[in-house]
C-alpha positions, 0 to 999 in steps of 0.5 A: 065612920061607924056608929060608935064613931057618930056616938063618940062625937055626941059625947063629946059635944055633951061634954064641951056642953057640960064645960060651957065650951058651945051654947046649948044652941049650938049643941041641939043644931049640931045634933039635928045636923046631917053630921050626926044623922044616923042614916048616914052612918053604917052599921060595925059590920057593914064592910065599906065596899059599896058603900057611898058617902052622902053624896052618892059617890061610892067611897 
């Protein structure tokens, strides 16, 4: 995943906000989650090669 994955998945958490799907609760706890969190994410130029998957583990 990439950053324009990670800000695809927020608009789409906006949208089943906007619709009334989620609380607006749920939608501030799964943007403040580790889902969402930026550094988890690489950049579009980064190549996967060393590149770990949160945990440590190279993926």
């Amino acid at each position: 995943m990439n950053d324009i994955d990670r800000d695809i998945g927020l608009v789409l958490l906006k949208r089943l906000r906007q619709r009334g799907f989620i609380s607006e609760d749920i939608y501030h706890a799964a943007r403040q989650s580790k889902v969402f969190d930026r550094k988890r994410f690489a950049g579009c130029g980064d190549s996967a090669a060393g590149t770990t998957d949160g945990d440590g583990e190279e993926i």
